[in-house]
C-alpha positions in Angstrom: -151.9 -228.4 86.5 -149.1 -230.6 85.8 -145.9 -230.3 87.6 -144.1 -233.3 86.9 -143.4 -234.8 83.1 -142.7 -238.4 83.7 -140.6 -239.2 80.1 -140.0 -243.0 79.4 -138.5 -245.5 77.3 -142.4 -247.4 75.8 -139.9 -250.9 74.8 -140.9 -254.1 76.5 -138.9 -254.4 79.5 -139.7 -256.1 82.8 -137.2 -254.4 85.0 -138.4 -250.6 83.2 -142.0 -251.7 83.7 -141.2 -253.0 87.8 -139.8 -248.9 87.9 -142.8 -247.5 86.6 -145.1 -249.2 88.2 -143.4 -248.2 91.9 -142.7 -245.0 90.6 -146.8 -244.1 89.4 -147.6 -245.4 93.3 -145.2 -243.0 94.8 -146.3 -240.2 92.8 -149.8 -241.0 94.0 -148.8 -241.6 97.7 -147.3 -237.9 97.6 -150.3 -236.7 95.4 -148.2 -235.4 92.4 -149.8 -234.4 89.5 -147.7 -235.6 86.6 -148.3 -236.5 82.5 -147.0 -239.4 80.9 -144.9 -239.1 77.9 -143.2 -242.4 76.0 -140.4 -241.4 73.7 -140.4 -241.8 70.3 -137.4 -243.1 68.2 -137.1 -239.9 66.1 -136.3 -236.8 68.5 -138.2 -234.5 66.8 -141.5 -236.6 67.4 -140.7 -236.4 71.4 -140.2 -232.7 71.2 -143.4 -232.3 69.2 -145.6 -234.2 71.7 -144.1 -232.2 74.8 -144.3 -229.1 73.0 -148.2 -229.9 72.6 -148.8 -230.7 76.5 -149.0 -226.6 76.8 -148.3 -227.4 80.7 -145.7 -225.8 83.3 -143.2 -228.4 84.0 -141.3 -228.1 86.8 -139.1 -231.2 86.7 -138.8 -234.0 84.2 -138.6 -237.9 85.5 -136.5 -240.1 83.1 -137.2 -243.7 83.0 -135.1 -245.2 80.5 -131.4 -245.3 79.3 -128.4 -242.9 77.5 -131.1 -242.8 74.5 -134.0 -241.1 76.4 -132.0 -238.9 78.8 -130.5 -237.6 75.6 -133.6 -236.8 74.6 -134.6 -235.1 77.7 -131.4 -232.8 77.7 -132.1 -231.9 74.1 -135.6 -230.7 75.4 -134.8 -229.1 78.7 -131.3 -227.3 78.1 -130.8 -224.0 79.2 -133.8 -224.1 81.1 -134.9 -224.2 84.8 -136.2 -227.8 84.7 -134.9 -230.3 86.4 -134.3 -233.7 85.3 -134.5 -236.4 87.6 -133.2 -239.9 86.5 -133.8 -243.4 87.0 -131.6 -245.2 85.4 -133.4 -248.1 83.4 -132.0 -249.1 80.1 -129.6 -251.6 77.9 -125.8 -249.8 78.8 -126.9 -246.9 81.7 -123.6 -245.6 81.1 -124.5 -241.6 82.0 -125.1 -243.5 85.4 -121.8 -245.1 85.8 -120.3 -241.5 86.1 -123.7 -239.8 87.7 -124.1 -242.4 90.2 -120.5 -242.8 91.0 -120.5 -242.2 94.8 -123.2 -244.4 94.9 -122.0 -247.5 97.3 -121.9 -251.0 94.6 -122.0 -249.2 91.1 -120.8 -251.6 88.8 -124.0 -253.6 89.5 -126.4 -250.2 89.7 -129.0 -250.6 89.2 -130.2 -253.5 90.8 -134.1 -253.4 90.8 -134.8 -256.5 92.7 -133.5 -255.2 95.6 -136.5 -252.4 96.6 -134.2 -249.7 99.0 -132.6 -249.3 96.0 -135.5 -248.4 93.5 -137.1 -246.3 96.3 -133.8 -244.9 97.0 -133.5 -243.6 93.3 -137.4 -242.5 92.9 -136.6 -240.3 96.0 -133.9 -238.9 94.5 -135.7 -238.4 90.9 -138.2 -236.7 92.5 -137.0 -234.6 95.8 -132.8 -234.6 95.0 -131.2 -231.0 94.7 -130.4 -230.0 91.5 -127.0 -230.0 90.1 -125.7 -228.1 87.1 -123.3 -230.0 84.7 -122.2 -229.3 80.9 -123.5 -230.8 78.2 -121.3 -231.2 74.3 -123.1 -229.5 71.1 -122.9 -231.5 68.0 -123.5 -229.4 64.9 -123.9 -231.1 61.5 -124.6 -229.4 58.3 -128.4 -229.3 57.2 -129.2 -230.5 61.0 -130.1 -229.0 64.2 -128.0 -229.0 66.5 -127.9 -231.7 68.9 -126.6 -231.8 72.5 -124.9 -235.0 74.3 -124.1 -236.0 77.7 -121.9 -238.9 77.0 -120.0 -238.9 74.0 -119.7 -237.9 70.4 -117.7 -240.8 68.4 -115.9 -240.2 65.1 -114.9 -243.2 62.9 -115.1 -247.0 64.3 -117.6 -246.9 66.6 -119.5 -244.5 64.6 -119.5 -247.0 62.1 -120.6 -249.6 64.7 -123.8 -247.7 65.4 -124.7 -246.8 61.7 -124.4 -250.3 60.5 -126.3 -251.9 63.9 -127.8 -249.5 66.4 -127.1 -250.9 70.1 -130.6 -250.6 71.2 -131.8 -253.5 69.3 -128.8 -255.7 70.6 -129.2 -258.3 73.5 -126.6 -258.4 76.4 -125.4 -255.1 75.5 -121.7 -255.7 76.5 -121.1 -259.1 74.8 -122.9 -257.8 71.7 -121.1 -254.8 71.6 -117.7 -256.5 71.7 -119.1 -259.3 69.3 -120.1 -256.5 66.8 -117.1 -254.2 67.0 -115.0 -257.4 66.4 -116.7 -258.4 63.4 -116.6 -254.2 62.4 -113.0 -254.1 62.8 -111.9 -256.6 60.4 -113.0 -254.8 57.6 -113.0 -250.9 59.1 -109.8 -248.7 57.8 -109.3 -244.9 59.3 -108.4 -242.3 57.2 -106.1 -239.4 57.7 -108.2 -236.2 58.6 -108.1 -232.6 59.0 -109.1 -230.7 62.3 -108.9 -227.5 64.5 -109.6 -227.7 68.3 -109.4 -224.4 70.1 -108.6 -222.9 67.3 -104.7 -224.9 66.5 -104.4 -228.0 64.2 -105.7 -231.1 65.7 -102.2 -232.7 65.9 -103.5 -236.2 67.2 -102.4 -240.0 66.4 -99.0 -239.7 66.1 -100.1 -238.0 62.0 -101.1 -241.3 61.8 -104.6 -242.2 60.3 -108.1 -241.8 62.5 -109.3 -245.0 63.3 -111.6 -243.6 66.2 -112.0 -240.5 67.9 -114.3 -239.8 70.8 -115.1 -236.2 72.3 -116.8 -237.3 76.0 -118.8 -235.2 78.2 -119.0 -238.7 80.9 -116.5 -241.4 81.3 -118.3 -244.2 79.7 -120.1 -245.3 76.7 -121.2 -248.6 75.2 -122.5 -250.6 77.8 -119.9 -249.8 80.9 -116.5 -248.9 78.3 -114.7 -246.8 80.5 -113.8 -244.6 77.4 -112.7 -241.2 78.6 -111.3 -241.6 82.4 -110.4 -238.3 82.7 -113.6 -236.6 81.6 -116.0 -234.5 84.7 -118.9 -233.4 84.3 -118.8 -229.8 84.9 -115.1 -228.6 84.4 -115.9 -226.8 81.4 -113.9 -229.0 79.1 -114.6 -232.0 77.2 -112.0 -235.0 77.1 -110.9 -236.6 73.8 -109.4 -239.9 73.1 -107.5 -240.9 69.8 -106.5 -244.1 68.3 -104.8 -244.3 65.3 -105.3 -247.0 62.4 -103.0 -249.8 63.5 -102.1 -253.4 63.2 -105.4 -255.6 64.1 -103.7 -257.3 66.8 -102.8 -253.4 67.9 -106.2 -252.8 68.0 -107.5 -255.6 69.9 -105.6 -254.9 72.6 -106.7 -251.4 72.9 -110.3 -251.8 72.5 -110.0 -254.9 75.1 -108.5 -252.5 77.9 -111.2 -250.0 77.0 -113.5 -251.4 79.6 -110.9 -250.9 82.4 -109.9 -247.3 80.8 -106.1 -248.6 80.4 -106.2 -248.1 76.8 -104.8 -244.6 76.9 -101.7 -246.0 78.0 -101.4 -247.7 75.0 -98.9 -245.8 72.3 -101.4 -245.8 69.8 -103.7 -243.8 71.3 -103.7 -239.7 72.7 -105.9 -237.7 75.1 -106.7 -234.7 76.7 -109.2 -231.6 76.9 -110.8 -229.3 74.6 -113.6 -226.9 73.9 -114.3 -226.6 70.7 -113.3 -229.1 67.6 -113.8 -228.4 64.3 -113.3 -231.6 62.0 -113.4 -230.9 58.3 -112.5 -234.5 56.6 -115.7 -235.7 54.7 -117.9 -238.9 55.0 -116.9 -240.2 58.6 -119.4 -242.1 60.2 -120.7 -240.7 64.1 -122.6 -241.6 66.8 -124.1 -239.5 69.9 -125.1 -240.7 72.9 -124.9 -244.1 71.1 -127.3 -243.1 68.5 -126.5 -242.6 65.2 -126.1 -239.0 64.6 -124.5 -239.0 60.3 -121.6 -238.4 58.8 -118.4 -235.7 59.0 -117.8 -232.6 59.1 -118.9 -231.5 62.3 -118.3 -228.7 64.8 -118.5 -229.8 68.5 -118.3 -227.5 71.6 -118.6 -227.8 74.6 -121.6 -225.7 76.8 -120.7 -224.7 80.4 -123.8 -225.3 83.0 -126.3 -226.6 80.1 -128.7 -228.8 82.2 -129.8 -229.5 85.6 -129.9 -233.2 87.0 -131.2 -234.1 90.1 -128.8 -235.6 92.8 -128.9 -238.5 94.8 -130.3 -237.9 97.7 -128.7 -239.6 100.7 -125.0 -239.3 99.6 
């Protein structure tokens, strides 16, 4: 009987398909029994093929990016599986945070070098589990869908509906490249929102031009988005930037990589629970997928999933 589900990314890559080749020779070194499952792009196709394995699972091995370990917390929430991951996609920015201890990460993962990729496959497999929270995204007429990054409202939303990022290549450059060409023509709009119950008094009662509810520090491709944003305190960190002057703007989304934006006047943060926005028609994104358009109800959920730790650290 199977005790390991081994979920993956299926797109051509060479680094992903080095992994998963080392990974199926460990697994049969330490005679695991395992089933293979490749994601599909629509989340309600993966959950359909798991559901139809009819196997115990013990603990889930993620081989991919954000996009499949969303998946895999949107299929193993609330339960006693473990996820292990092995970070292998386009941005790996759940990893950045994950992985923070870890001794070089701003150039984690680096495949080529084999310590590391056994190092990881240990951990995937053998590390001690770790509670953390997860965000709940509820749109009308949907399910609702869990994140472990971010939920983004506005610009960036808008980035991912017009171009999703996992078709772009060199995921930073193109991201910068895309959100430039986005923000000459992308205007906020003034919006109306509760968290924790008070008005959302954000921006300065200035126009939305992005707001991001983070779970993890980082999203597109190593943007160091929410700096003050853990894992499992409970809370979930926001970040607001109002509609400004383009030059205004520039600057902000330029420090974003370094997290000094939220120095910048133009933008607010802190902590919340639960946000309730009500303004119509807004573009999202979660998990840097594209997840439809405002309103939306997002909580945060205490202890949601387990991940596996890194061994060794």
């Amino acid at each position: 009987m199977a005790r390991i589900l081994l979920l993956y990314n299926p797109l051509p890559n060479a680094a992903r398909k080095r992994v998963l080749d080392r990974l199926y020779q460990r697994l049969s070194k330490d005679n695991v029994p395992y089933i293979s499952v490749p994601t599909h792009a629509d989340l309600t196709e993966t959950k359909a093929q798991v559901k139809a394995l009819q196997q115990p699972i013990e603990r889930v091995i993620v081989v991919g990016g954000d996009g499949t370990l969303h998946q895999a917390v949107n299929l193993f929430h609330h339960s006693k599986v473990v996820i292990g991951y092995i970070p292998a996609g386009t941005g790996n920015d759940f990893a950045r945070s994950w992985f923070a201890q870890s001794r070089r990460p701003r150039r984690f993962p680096n495949w080529n070098r084999e310590n590391t990729c056994e190092r990881m496959i240990t951990s995937a497999l053998y590390g001690e589990p770790m509670a953390i929270d997860l965000g709940c995204a509820r749109v009308s007429s949907q399910a609702p869908r869990y994140f472990i990054n971010s939920v983004g409202i506005g610009f960036d939303g808008e980035l991912i509906a017009q171009q999703p990022l996992k078709t772009l290549w060199l995921p930073k450059l193109s991201y910068l490249l895309h959100a430039l060409h986005t923000l000459f023509r992308y205007r906020g709009k003034m919006v109306s929102a509760m968290a924790d119950g008070i008005k959302f008094e954000s921006c300065n009662g200035a126009p939305l031009f992005m707001l991001v509810v983070a779970n993890s520090r980082y999203y597109g491709a190593g943007m160091k988005i929410a700096p003050q944003a853990e894992l499992n305190d409970g809370k979930l960190a926001y970040i607001c930037i109002e509609e400004c002057r383009l030059v205004t703007k520039l600057l902000a989304i330029s420090s974003i990589y370094s997290g000094r934006h939220v120095t910048k006047s133009m933008v607010t943060s802190g902590h919340l629970t639960q946000l309730a926005l009500r303004t119509e028609n807004i573009a999202m994104q979660i998990d840097g997928e594209y997840l439809g358009r405002t309103p939306v109800e997002i909580n945060v959920v205490p202890n949601a999933v387990l991940i596996a730790k890194e061994c060794g650290y």
